[in-house]
N, C-alpha and C positions, 0 to 999 in steps of 0.2 A: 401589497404582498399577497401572493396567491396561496391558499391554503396546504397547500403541501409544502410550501416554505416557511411559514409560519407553524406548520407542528415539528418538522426537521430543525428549525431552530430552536423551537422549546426542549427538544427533544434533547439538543442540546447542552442547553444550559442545565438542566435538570443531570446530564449526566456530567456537566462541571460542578456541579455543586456536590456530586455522590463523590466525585476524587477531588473535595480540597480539603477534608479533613480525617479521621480518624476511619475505617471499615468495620464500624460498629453501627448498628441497625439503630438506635435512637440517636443518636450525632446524625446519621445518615438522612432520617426522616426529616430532624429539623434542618439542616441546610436544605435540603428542597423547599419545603414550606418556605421559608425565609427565600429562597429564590425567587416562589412566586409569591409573595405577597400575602403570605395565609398566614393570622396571626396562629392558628391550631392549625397543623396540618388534617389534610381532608381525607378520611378513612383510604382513599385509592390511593395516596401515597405511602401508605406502612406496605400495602400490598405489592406495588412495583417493588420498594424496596428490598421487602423479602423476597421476589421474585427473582432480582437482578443480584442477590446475594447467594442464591441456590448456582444460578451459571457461572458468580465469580465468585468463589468463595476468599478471595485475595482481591486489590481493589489493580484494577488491569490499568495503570498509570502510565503506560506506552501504548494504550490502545482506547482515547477517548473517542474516536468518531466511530468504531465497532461498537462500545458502549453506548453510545447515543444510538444505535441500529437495533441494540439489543431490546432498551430501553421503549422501542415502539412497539415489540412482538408481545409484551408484558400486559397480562389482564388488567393490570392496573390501571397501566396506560388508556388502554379501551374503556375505561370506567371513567378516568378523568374527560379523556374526549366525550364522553357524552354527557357530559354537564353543559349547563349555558350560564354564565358564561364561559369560554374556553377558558383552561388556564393559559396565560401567557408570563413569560418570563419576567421580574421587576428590577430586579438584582443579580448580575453579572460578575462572578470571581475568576478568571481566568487563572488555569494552573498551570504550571510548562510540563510537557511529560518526562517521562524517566526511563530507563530501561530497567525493567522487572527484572529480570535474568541476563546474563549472556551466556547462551548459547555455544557462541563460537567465539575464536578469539581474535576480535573484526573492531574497527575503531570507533569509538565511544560516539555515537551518534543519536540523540534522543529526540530530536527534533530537529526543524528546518534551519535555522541561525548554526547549530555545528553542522550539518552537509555544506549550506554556504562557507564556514570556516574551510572545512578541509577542501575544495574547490576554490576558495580564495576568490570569491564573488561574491557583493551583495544580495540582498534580497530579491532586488526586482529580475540582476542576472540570473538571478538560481530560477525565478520564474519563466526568464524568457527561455533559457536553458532547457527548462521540463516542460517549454512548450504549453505554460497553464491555458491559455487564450485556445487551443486547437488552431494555433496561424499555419500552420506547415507546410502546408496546401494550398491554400490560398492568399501570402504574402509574397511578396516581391522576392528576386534571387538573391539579394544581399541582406535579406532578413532571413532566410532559410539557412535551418542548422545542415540540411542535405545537400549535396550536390546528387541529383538524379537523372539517370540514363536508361534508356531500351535498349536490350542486347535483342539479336532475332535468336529465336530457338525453332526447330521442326514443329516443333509443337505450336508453336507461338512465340511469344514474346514475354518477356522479363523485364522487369523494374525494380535498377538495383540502385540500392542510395548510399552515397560513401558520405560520412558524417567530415561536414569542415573542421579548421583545425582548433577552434575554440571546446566543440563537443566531445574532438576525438582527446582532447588533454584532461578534460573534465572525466570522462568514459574511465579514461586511464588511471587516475587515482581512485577511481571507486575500485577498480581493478586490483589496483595494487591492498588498499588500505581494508577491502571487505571483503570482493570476490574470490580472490586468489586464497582466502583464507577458508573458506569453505570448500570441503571433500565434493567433488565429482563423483559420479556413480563410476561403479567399472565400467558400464556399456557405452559411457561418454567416449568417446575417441576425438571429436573435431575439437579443435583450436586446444587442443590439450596437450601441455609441454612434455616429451615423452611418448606419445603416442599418436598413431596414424593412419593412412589407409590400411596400410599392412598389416597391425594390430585388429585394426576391428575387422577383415574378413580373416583373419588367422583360425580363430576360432570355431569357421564355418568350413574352413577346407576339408574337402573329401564326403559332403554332406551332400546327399540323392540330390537335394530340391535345397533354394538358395531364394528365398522371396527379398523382391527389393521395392521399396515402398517409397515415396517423397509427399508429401504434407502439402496441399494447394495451399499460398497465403499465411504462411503458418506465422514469420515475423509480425504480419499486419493482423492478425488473429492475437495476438499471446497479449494481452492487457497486462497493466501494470500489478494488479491483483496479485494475477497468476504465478507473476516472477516473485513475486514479493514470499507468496506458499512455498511457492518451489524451495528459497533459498530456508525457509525456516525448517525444512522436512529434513528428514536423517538417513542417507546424505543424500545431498543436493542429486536430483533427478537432470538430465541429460543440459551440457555446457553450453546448447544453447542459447538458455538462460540468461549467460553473461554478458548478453550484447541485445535483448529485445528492448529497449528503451531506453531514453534519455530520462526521464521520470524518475532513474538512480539517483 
């Protein structure tokens, strides 16, 4: 294991072990310790601890692999790493996540086994589904969730991919069951029920100067990340959003 996977997994465990029990800073310390192997915990972990209590001051139980991200920028953490030997993980408590809030009023999905549920596919489906492997591109036509075509333009050329019918059913229930539930901005007009070409230059008629812009790449561009921000922000920035990846 190469060193940067071996402190991303400590990384880790150490942030499973801060969310499996109470968000109290001496509970907090000893389950790390007891993760790693320390019968007294080692002065750099009270420190991560209260470092990682200053940014969540509530324990972010829908957001453990942020936490384990968090968990590296921590001076603490830089104090452990520089010990020899490293810490490594000994003890393992896996916790399922939760939803801290809702937000919006979008179906109870805290983890990956319910998106599998409400898509009605097992596990390894919901992976091949979101594509985990990166195969998309380089697998055969009857494993591609795409059917892809070049249209010709003046300008060039276009690469447009219409999702088969297994992706575009699965599309449709995040659609119905999440997307559709969160607000679209006003300036959103595409694929928005009620509104249209007409709407979105309405607004600009009778104005000196009319700029019109288009985004090189922009579906191949928009990572799962981004859509994921987008839909948490208030409200949802432009409808795009609702169709850049299978990754839903």
């Amino acid at each position: 294991m190469t060193a940067e996977r071996q402190a991303a997994a400590t990384a880790a465990a150490i942030a499973t072990a801060l969310l499996a029990g109470p968000w109290r800073r001496p509970e907090m310390v000893r389950r790390v310790a007891v993760a790693l192997g320390q019968a007294r915990a080692h002065t750099w972990v009270g420190t991560l601890v209260g470092e990682v209590q200053t940014v969540y001051p509530a324990a972010p139980v829908d957001r453990p692999r942020e936490l384990a991200r968090v968990v590296r920028t921590t001076r603490g953490w830089e104090r452990g790493q520089s010990r020899r030997p490293l810490p490594r993980p000994v003890r393992w408590q896996p916790v399922p996540t939760a939803l801290a809030r809702r937000r919006r009023p979008v179906a109870d999905l805290p983890d990956q086994a319910a998106v599998a549920r409400l898509l009605d596919v097992d596990a390894g489906e919901l992976a091949w589904l979101a594509d985990a492997r990166r195969l998309e591109r380089t697998a055969g036509e009857a494993l591609r969730h795409y059917r892809w075509r070049v249209v010709q333009r003046p300008s060039g050329v276009r690469l447009l991919a219409a999702p088969k019918p297994r992706l575009k059913e699965a599309q449709r229930r995040v659609l119905r069951h999440v997307l559709d539930r969160i607000p679209v901005h006003d300036a959103a007009h595409g694929c928005v029920p009620g509104r249209s070409v007409r709407t979105a230059v309405a607004p600009h008629a009778g104005s000196a100067f009319v700029l019109r812009m288009d985004l090189e790449a922009f579906f191949a561009a928009s990572p799962p990340g981004g859509c994921t921000a987008c839909c948490w922000a208030s409200p949802v920035c432009p409808s795009r959003w609702r169709t850049c990846s299978p990754a839903w």
